[in-house]
N, C-alpha and C positions, 0 to 999 in steps of 0.2 A: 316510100309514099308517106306522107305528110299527114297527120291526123283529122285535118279538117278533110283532105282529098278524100283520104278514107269513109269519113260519117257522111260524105254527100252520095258516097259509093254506094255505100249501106242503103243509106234511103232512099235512094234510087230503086234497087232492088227490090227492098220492102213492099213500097208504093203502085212497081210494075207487077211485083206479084201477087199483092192487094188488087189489082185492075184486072192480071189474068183470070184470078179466080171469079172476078164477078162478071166480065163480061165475053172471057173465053181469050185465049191467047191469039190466034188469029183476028181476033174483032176490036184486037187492041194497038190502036198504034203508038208510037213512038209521041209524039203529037200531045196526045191524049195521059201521058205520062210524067210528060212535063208539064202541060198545064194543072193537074195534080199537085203537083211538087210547086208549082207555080215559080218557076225557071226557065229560061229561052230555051227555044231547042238548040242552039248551037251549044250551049252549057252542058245540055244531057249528053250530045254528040261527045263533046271533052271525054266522056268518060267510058260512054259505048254507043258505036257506030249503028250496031241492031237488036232487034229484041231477042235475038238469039245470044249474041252476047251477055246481054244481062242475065239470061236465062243460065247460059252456062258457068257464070259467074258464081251464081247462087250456088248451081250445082258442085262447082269445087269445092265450095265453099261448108258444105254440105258436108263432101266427101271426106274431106280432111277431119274434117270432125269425128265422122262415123271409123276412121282408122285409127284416131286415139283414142276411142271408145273401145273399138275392138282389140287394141292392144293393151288396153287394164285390163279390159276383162279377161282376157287368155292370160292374165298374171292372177289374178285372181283363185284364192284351193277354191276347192269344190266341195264348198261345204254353203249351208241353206242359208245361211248371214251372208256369204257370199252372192251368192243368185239373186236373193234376194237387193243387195247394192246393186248389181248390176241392174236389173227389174228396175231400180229406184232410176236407177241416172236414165236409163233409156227411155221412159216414163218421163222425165224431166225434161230432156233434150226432143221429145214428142209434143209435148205443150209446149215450149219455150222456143228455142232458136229453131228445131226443126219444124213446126208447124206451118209457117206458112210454105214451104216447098210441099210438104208432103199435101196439104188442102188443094194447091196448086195438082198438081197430081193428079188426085182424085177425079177432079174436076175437069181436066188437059190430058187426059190417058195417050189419046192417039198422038199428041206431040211430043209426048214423053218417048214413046215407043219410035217415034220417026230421029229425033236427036242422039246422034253417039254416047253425048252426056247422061240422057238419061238412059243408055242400055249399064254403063258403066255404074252408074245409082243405082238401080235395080241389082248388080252384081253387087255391090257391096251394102244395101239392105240384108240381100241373102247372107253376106257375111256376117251381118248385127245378129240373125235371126239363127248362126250357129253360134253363137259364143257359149252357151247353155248348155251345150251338149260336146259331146268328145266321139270321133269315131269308133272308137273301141265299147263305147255304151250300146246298151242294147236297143236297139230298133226302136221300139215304144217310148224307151226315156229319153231318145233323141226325137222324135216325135212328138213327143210332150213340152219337150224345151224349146223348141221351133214354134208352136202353138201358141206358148207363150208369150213368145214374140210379135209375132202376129196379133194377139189378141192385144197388147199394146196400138200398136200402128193400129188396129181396127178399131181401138178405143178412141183414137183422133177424128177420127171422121164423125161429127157433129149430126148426122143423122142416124144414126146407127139404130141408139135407142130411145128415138123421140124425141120431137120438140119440144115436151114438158120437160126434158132433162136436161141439166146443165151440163156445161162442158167440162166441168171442173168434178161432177157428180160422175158421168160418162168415164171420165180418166182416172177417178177412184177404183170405179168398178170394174174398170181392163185391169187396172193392177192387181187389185184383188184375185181377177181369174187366172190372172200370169202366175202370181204367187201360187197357186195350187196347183196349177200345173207342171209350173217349176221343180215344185216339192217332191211330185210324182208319187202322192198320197190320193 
């Protein structure tokens, strides 16, 4: 695929998932996504037929990610500079690229939960949210490490802790609780 193919792909996606979030995945048509992007529909159609394709696009798109994610980090010893990098990129890839699926999400629960794609994203978050812990650990530090994770991902959602708070303020303060929980101090 051709570099321009690609960045119309990209923002396609973006723009549709920009629209899911604001006016709900059902209430968004195809239509409505292009005139955004401000391109014909037969242009958009070039690239995907439905919104569920773009939808699942993202999601692979996603997936892939969160596998080389999960595969440093299990290379990763297991020591607190360690977790802590890890903390850092998951944190990163939370505001950055993964943000707008995960807002999507938030926001589109029941069409997540209806999509194959997203039971497959839900299985391999679960897999982000063990990379911190090892079966052989005890119950509580595996617990702790999971938490961690979590407290990231629930550091993205923009309402969490208030509309006086920034989002960049919010994503400090997950990390920070990750980090302690991490430490398992």
């Amino acid at each position: 695929m051709n570099a321009r193919r690609s960045d119309t792909r990209e923002r396609i996606q973006q723009v549709a998932l920009e629209l899911f979030a604001e006016r709900g995945y059902e209430k968004t048509s195809l239509r409505e996504v292009a005139e955004r992007l401000q391109i014909t529909r037969p242009a958009l159609y070039y690239h995907f037929k439905a919104k569920e394709d773009i939808l699942n696009g993202v999601i692979e798109d996603l997936n892939r990610s969160i596998d080389e994610l999960a595969g440093w980090a299990a290379a990763q010893p297991r020591t607190d500079a360690a977790r802590r990098a890890i903390l850092d990129r998951i944190s990163a890839l939370l505001q950055g690229q993964w943000r707008p699926l995960v807002r999507f999400a938030q926001v589109n629960q029941a069409v997540m939960s209806e999509l194959p794609a997203g039971e497959e994203m839900r299985h391999r978050m679960m897999k982000i949210v063990s990379v911190l812990a090892r079966p052989e650990d005890e119950l509580i530090r595996q617990f702790e490490a999971k938490l961690a994770v979590i407290a990231l991902i629930m550091g993205s959602a923009s309402f969490l802790l208030g509309p006086d708070v920034s989002d960049e303020e919010q994503a400090a303060t997950a990390l920070a609780v990750a980090v302690k929980l991490a430490s398992g101090r």
